[in-house]
MMTF fields as JSON, N, C-alpha, C and O atoms, coordinates in Angstrom:
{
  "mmtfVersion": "1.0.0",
  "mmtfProducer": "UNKNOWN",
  "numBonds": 407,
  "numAtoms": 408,
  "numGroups": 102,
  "numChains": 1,
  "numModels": 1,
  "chainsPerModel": [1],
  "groupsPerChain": [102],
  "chainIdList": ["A"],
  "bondAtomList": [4, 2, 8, 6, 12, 10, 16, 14, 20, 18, 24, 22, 28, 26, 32, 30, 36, 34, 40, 38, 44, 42, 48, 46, 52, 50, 56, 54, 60, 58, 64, 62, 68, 66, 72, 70, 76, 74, 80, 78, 84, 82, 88, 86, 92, 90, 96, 94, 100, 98, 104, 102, 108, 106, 112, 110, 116, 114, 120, 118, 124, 122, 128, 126, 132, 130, 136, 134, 140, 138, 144, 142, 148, 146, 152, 150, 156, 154, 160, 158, 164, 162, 168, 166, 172, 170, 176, 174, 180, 178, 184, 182, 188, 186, 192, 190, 196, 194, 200, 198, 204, 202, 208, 206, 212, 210, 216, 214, 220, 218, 224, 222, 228, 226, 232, 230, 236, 234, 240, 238, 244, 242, 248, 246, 252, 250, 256, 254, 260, 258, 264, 262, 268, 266, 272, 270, 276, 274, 280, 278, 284, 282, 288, 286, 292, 290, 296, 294, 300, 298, 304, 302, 308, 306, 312, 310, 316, 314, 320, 318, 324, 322, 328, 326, 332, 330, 336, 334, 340, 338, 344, 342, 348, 346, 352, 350, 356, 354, 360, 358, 364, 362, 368, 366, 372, 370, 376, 374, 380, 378, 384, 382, 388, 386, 392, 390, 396, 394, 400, 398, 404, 402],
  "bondOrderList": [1, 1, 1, 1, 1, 1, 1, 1, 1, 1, 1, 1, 1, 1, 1, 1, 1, 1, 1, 1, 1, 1, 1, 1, 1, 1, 1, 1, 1, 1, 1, 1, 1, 1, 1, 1, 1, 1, 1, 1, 1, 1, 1, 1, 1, 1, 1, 1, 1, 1, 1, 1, 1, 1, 1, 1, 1, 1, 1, 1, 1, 1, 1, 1, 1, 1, 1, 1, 1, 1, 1, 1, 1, 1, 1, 1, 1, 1, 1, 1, 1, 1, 1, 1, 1, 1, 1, 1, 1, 1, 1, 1, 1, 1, 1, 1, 1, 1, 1, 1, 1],
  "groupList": [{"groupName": "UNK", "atomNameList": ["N", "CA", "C", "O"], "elementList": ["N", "C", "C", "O"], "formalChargeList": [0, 0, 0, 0], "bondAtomList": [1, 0, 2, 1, 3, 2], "bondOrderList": [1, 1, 2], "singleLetterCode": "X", "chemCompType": "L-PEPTIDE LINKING"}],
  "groupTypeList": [0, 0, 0, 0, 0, 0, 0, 0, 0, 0, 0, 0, 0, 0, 0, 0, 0, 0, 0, 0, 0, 0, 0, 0, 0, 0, 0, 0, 0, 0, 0, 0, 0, 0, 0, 0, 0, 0, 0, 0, 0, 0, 0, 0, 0, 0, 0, 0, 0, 0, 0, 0, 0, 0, 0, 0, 0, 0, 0, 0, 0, 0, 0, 0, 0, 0, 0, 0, 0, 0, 0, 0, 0, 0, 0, 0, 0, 0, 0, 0, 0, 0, 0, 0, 0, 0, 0, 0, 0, 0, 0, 0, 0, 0, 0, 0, 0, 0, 0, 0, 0, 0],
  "groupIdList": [1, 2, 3, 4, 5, 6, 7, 8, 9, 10, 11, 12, 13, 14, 15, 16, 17, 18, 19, 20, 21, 22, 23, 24, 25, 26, 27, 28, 29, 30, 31, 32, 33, 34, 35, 36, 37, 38, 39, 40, 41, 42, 43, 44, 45, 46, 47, 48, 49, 50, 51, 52, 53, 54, 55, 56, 57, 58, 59, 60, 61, 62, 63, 64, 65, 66, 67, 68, 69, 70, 71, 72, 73, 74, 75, 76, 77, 78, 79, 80, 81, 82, 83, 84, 85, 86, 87, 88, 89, 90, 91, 92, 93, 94, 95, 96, 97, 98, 99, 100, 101, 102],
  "secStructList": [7, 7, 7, 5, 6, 6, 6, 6, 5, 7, 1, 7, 7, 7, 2, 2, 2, 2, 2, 2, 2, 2, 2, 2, 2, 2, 2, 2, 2, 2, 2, 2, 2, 2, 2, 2, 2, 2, 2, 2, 2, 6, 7, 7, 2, 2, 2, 2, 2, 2, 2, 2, 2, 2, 2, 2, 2, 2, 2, 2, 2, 2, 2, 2, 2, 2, 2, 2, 2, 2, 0, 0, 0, 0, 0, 2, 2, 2, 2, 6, 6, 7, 4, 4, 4, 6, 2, 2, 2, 2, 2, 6, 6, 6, 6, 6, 1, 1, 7, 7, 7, 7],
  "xCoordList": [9.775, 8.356, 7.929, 8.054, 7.371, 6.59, 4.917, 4.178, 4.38, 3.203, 2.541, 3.013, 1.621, 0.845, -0.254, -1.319, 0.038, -0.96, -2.542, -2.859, -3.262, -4.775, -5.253, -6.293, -4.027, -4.935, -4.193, -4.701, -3.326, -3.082, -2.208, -1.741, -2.175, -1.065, -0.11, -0.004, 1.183, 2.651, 2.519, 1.502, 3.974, 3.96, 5.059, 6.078, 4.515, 5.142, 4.135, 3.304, 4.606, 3.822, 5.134, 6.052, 4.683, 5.409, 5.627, 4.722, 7.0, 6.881, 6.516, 5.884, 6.761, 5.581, 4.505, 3.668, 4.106, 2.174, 1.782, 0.939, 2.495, 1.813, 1.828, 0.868, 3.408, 3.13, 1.691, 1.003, 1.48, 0.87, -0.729, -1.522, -1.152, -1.928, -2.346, -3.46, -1.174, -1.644, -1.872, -3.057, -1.293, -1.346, -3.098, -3.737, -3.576, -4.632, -5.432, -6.364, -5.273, -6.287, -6.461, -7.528, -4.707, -5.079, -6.666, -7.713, -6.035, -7.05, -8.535, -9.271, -8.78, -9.831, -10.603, -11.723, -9.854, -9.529, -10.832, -12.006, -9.608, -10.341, -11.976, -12.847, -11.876, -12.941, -13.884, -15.029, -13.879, -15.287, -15.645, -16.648, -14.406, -14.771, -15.513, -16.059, -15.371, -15.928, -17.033, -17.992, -17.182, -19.132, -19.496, -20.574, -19.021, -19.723, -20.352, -21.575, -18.977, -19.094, -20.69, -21.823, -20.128, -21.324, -23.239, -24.328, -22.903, -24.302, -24.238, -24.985, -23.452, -23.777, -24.21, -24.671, -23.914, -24.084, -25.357, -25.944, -26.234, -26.882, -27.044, -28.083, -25.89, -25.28, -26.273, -27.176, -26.097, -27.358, -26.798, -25.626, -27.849, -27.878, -26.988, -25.847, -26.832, -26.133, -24.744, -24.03, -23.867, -22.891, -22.424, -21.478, -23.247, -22.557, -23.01, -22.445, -23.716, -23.56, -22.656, -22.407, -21.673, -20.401, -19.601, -18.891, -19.325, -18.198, -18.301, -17.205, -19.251, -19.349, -19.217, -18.462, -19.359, -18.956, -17.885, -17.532, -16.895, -15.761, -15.147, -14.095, -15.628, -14.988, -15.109, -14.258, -16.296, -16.571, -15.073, -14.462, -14.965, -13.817, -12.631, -11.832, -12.473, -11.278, -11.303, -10.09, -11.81, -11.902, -11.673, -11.074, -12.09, -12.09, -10.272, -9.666, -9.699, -7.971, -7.218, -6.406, -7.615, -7.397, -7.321, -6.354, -8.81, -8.77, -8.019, -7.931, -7.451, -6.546, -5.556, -4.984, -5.205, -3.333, -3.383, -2.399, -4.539, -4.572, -4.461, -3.706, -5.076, -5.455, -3.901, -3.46, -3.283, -1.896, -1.178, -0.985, -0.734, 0.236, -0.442, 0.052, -1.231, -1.985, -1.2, -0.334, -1.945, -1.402, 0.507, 1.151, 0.913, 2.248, 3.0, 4.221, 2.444, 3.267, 2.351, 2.68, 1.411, 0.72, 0.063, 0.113, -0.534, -1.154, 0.192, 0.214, 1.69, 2.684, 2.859, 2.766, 3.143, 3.075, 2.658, 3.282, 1.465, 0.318, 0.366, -0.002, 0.621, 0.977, 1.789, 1.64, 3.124, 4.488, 4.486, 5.444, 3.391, 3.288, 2.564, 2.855, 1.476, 0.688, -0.303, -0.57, -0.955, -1.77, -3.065, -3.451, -3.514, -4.547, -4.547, -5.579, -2.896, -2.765, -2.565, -1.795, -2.778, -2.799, -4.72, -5.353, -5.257, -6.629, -7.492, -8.599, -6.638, -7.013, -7.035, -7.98, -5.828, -5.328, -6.455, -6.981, -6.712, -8.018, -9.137, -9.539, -9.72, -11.344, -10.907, -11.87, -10.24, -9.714, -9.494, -9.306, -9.551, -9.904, -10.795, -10.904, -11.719, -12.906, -13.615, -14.014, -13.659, -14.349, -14.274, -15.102, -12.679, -12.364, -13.42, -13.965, -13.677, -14.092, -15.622, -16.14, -16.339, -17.667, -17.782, -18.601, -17.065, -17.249, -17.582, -17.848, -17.622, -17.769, -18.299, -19.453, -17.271, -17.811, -19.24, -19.315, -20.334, -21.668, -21.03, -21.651],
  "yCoordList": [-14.549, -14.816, -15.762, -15.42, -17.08, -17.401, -17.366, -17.672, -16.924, -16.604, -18.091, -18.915, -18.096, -19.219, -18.847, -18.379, -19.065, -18.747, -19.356, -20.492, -18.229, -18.212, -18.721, -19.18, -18.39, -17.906, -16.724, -16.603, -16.163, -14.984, -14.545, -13.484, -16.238, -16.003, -16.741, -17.657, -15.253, -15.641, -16.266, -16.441, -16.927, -17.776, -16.269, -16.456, -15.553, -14.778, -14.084, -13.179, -14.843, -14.129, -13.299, -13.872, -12.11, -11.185, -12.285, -13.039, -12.291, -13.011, -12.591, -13.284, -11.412, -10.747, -10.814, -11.216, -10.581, -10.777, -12.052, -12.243, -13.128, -14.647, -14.762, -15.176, -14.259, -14.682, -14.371, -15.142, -12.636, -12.005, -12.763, -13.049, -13.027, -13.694, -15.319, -15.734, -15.887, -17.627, -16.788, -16.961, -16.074, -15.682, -15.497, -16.039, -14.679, -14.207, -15.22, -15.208, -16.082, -17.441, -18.278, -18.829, -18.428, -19.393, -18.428, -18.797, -17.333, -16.393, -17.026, -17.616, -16.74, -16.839, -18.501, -18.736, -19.12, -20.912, -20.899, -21.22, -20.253, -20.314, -19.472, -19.768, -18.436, -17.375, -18.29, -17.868, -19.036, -19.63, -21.078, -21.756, -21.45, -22.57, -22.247, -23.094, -20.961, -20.467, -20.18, -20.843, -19.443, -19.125, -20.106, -20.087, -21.678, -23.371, -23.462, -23.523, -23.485, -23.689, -22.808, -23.19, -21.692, -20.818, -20.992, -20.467, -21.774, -21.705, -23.136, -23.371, -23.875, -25.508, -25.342, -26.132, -24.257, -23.951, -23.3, -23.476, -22.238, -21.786, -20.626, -20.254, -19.985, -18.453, -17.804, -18.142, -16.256, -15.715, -15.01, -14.675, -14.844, -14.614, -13.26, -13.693, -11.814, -10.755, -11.048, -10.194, -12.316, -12.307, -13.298, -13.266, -13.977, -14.445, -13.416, -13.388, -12.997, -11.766, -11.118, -10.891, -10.52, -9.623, -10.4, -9.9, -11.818, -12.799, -12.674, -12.333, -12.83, -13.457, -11.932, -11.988, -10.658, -9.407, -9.072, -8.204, -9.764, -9.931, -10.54, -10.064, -11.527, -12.705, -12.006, -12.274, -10.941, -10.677, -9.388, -9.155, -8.795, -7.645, -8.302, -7.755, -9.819, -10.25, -10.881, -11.05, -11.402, -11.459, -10.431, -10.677, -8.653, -7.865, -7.761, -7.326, -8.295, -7.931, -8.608, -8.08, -9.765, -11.047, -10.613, -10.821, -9.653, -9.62, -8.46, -8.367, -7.515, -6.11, -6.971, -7.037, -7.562, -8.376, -9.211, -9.185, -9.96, -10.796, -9.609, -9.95, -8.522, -7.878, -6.655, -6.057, -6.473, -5.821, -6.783, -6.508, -8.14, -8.783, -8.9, -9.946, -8.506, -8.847, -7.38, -7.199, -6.532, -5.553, -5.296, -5.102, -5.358, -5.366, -6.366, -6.214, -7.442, -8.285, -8.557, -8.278, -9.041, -9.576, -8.487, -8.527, -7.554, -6.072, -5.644, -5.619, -5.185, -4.834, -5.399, -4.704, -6.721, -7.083, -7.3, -7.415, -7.301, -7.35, -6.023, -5.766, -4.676, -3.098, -3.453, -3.557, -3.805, -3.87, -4.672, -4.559, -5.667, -6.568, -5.54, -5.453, -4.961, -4.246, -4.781, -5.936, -4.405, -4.689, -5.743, -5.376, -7.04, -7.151, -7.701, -8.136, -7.851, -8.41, -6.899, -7.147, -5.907, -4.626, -4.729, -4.512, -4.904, -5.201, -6.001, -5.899, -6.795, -8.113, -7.809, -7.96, -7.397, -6.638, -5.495, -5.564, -4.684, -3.893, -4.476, -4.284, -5.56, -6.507, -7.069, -7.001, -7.511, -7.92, -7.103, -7.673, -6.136, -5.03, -4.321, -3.338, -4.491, -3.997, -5.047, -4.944, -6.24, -7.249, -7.876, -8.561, -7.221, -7.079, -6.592, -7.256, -5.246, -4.269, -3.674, -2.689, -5.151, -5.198, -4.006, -3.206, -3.702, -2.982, -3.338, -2.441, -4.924, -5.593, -4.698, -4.473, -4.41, -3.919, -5.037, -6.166, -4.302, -4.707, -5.557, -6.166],
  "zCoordList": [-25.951, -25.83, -26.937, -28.113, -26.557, -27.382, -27.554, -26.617, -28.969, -29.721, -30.24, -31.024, -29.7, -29.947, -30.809, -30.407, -31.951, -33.426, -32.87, -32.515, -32.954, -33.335, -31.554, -31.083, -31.005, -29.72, -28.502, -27.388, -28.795, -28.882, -27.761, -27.347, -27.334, -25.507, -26.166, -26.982, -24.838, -24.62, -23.804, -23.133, -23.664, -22.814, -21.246, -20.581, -21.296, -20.355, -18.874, -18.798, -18.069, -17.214, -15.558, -14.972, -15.395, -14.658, -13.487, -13.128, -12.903, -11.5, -10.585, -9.787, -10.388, -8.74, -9.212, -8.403, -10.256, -10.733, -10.331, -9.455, -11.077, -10.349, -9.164, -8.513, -8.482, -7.13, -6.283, -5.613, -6.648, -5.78, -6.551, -5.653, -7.668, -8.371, -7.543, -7.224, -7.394, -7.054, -5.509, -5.224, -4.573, -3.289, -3.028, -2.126, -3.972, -4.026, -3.988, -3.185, -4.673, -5.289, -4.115, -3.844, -2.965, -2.167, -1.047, -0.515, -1.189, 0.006, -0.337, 0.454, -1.751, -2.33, -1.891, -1.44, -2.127, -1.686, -0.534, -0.352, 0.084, 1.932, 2.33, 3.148, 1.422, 1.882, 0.988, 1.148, 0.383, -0.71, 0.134, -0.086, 1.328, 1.811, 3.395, 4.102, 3.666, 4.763, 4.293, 4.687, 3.615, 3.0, 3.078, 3.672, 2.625, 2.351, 3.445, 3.572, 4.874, 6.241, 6.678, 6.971, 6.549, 7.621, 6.299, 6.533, 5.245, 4.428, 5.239, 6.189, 4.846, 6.276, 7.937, 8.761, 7.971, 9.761, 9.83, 10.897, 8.546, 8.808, 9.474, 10.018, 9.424, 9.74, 9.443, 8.677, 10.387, 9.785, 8.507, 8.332, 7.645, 5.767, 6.202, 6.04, 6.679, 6.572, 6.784, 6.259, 7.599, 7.425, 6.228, 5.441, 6.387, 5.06, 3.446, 2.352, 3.738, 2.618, 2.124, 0.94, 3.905, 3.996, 3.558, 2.685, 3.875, 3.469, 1.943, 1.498, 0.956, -0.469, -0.611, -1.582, -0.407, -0.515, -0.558, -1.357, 0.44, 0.397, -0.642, -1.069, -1.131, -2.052, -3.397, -4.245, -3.752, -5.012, -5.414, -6.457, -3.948, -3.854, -4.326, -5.086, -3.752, -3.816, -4.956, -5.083, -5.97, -7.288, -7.981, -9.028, -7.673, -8.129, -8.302, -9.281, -7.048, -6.664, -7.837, -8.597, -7.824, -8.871, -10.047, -10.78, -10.51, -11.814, -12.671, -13.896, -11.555, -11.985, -11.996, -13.085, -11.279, -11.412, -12.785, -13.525, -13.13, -14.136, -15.579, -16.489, -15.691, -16.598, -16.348, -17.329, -14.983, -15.425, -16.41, -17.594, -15.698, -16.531, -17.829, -18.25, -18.698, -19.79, -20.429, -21.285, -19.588, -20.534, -20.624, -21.654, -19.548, -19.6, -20.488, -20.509, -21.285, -21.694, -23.166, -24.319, -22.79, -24.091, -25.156, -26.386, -24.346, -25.009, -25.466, -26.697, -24.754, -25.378, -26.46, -27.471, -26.581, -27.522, -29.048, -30.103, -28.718, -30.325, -30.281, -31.428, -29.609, -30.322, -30.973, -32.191, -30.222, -31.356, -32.463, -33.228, -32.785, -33.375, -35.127, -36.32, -34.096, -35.153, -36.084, -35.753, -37.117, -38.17, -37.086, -35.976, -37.786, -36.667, -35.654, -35.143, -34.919, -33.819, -33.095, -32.167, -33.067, -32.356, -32.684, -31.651, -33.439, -33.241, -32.472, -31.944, -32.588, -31.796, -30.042, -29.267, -29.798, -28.483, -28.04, -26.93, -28.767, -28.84, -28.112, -26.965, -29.455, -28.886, -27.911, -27.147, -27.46, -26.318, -24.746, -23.671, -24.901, -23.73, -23.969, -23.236, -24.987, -24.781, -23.874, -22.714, -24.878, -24.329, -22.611, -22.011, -22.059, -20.814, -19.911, -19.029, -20.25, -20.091, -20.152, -19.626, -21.406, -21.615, -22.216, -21.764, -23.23, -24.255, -25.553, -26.353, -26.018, -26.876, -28.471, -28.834, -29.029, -30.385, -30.56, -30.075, -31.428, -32.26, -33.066, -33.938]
}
């Protein structure tokens, strides 16, 4: 793994995580270009509601895969690392999390 001083990413990311990660993104691609379509067509407002409802879920999918490989690799890391890169790892899933220490 390489540690990139004073910004806190490896260069490691899980290979089924990206896959299933970029997979996600193309979905995402398409469902943000269909909302365009049906706000250009003038759809009625409740389905395109369900669509961008959809899209917010599927961001939601995105952002557990983004935040596993985080913890599996980079959070492992700054623990084993310790002192304030195990701190750092900390504000960093709070701030995930909107826990933001005061």
């Amino acid at each position: 793994m390489t540690h990139h001083p004073g910004t806190g990413s490896l260069d490691l990311v899980i290979e089924d995580i990206k896959k299933r990660a970029l997979h996600r993104t193309s979905i995402l691609e398409g469902q943000l270009r269909g909302v365009a379509k049906m706000i250009e067509n003038e759809d009625y407002c409740m389905d395109i509601i369900t669509q961008s409802r959809a899209i917010q879920r599927s961001l939601e999918s995105l952002n557990k895969l983004l935040l596993e490989n985080h913890l599996r690799t980079h959070v492992a890391h700054m623990f084993d690392e310790g002192g304030t890169q195990r701190e750092q790892a900390i504000e960093e899933l709070l701030k995930a999390f909107h826990f933001q220490a005061k």
